[in-house]
Structures are given as C-alpha cells and as structure tokens.
N, C-alpha and C positions, 0 to 999 in steps of 0.2 A: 620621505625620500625613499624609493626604491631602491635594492638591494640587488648589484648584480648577479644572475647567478653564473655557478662558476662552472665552465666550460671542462668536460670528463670525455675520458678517450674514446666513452660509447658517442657523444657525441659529433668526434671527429670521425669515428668508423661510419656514422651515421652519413653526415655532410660527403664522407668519399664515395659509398655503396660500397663498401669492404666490410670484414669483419672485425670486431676488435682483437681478434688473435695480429692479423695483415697489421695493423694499426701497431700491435706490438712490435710486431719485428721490422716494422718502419725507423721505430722509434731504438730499436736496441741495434740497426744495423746489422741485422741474425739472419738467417733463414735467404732463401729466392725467392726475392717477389720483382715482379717485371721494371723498369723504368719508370712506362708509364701510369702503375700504380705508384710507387716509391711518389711521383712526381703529384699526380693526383690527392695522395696522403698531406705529403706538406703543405701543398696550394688549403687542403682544408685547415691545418692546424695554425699556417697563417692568416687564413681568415676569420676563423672563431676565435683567434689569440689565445689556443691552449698553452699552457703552461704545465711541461713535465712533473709529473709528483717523481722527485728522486726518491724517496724512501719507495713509492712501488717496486719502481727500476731494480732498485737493490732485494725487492721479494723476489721479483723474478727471475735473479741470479741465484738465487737460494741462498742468499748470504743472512738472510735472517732467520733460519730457520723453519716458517712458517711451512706446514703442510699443508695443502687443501685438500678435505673429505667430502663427497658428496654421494651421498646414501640415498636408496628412494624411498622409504618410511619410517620415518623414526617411531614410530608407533610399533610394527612388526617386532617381534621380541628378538630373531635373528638380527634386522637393524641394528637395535639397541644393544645388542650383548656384542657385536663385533666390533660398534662404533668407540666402545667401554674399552673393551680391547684393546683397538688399535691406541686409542688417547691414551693410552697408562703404557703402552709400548715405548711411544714415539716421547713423551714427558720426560722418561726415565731415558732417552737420548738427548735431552736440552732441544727438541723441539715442542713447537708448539702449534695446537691444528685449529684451523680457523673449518667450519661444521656448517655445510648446508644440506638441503635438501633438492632432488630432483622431481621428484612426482611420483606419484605411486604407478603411472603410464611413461614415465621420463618425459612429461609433458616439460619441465623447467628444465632438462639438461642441457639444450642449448645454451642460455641466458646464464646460467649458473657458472657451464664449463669457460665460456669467453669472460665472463669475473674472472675465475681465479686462474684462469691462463697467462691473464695479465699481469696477474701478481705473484702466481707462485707454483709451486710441486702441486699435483692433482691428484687423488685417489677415489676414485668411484666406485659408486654399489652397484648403478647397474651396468651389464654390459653389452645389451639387446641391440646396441650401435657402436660396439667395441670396435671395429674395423675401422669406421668412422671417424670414433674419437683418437684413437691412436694415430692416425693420420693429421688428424691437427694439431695434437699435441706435438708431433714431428714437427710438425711446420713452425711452434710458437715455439720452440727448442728446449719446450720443459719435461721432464720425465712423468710418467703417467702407469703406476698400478693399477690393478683392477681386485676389486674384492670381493668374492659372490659365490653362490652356493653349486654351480655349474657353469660348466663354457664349452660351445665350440670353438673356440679359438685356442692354436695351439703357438701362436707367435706373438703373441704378448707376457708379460709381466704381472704371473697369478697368483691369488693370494686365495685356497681356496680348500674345504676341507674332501676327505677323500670317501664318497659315497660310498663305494665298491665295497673296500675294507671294514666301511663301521657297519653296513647290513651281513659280512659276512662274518664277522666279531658279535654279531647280536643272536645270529644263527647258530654260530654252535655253541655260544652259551646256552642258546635252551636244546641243541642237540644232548651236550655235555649231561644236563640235568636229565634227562631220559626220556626229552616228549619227540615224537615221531611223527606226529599230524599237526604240523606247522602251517597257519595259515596269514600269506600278507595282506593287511589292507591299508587302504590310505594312497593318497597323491592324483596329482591329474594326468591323462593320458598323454599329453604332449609336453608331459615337465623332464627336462634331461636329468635333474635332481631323483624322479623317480626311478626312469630308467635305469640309472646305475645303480640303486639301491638293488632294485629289482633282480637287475643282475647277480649282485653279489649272493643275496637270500640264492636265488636258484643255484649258482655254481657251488654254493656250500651244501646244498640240499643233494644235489647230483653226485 
C-alpha cells in the first residue's frame, strides 16, 4: 500500500508560480500581495489539500525562538569561528539556531533563504544580493541581519568587524617597535575587505 506524500508549502508555491516567501504571507495574512495572487494561492492549497504546519506558523512569528543562519562555507575558518560566535551568543539568550549553508558562489541562497523565511529570523553570511535579500525579507515580515567581513550597503542590519582600525592597530604596533620599512601583502584587488585594510595601513603610515 502506498504512502501518501505529504503536500509542503514549496509545493503549493510550486502549483501557484509564486515563491514560498508569497505563499507565507498568503498563509499568515502579512505583507501586500495582490487579490489575484492571494486568490490563485488558495485555489492551490485547496487543491493539493495542504494542510498548515501550525508549529511553523509560530517560527515565523518568532515565538519560538529559532534563528536561522546561513553561512556560505562552513569550511572557511572565518565561517566557522563567526558561526561559533554567533551560536554561544544567541544560546546564552534562550535561542536556538537552526545552521545551513549557501554556496561557496550563493549558488543555494535562494532555496535556503525561502526555507527559513517560512519559518523563521534569518541571518546570512553572504551579502553579494543584500539588497535583494532584504527586500524579501521585507516582504515575508521577518527580520534579516547580515554577517560578513565587508559591505557596500549602508541601510541594512550589520554585523561586521572593522577593517580600517585593525590594519591601522597592526601598523603602529610595528611603528611603535621601531621598523620604518613596512611592507603590505596579501588580498585580492577587488576584495573591499582589502581595500579598507589597505586603507588604514596607508593613513597610519602617512
């Protein structure tokens, strides 16, 4: 005897041609989304006979606590020592982080972000489609930091260490010690992570 399977909101985002974020805020009565989506959502969910997980419902009010982190390497030792971080941060608040990954290209951040959109608080590594993301997190009504070693975005929620200062703190410490012929290497030409390092070495140097 076959075993039904059981019908998930990607499936109903699926049946509509909407996202599962639209799907969510179908389903929590959140957000503007037109009529005729609203109308086109339901006709799906009445036809595959989904049936609401209420404990999602309640992640994505933040009522359980849950964070969602998504990192793009857990391999990279910055990943890992921030991911470490943030989880002994957020614990020692009575939350708890539910941990994936995006791609080392954010090939998965799509897929990843519309998961945990539907269940809960988001916090990402990368932010190469910050604009992007922030805009749909607007949309699904969850709150959305970002956490990364540079940004151009100055109208987001950053979480992020301050280049400028720790190359100009590494600079006169060997000023301090007496060397005079200070040379920088390392980083790649179009990393902004460089750039401000670089910065600060030169403005301390000057």
């Amino acid at each position: 005897m076959a075993i039904a399977k059981k019908i998930t909101i990607n499936d109903v985002a699926q049946a509509a041609g909407v996202s599962v974020s639209t799907v969510s805020l179908v389903l929590s009565g959140k957000g503007r989304i037109s009529s005729a989506t609203g109308e086109r959502v339901n006709q799906a969910i009445e036809q595959l006979g989904f049936v609401r997980n209420r404990q999602a419902a309640s992640l994505r009010g933040g009522q359980s606590g849950v964070i969602g982190l998504i990192v793009s390497d857990l391999s990279k030792p910055f990943y890992a020592e921030l991911t470490a971080g943030l989880t002994d941060a957020l614990e020692r608040q009575g939350k708890m982080v539910f941990l994936t990954q995006g791609g080392r290209s954010g090939e998965k951040i799509d897929q990843r972000f519309d998961t945990l959109a539907a269940q809960g608080v988001i916090i990402a590594g990368s932010i190469d489609r910050g604009s992007e993301l922030r805009e749909r997190a607007a949309q699904a009504g969850v709150p959305l930091v970002f956490a990364s070693r540079a940004s151009y975005l100055d109208d987001v929620d950053l979480i992020r260490p301050d280049n400028m200062q720790a190359a100009q703190l590494v600079t006169e410490h060997l000023i301090r010690r007496g060397h005079q012929r200070i040379a920088w290497l390392g980083g790649q030409s179009s990393s902004l992570t460089r750039a401000e390092r670089v910065g600060g070495y030169c403005a301390t140097l000057l």
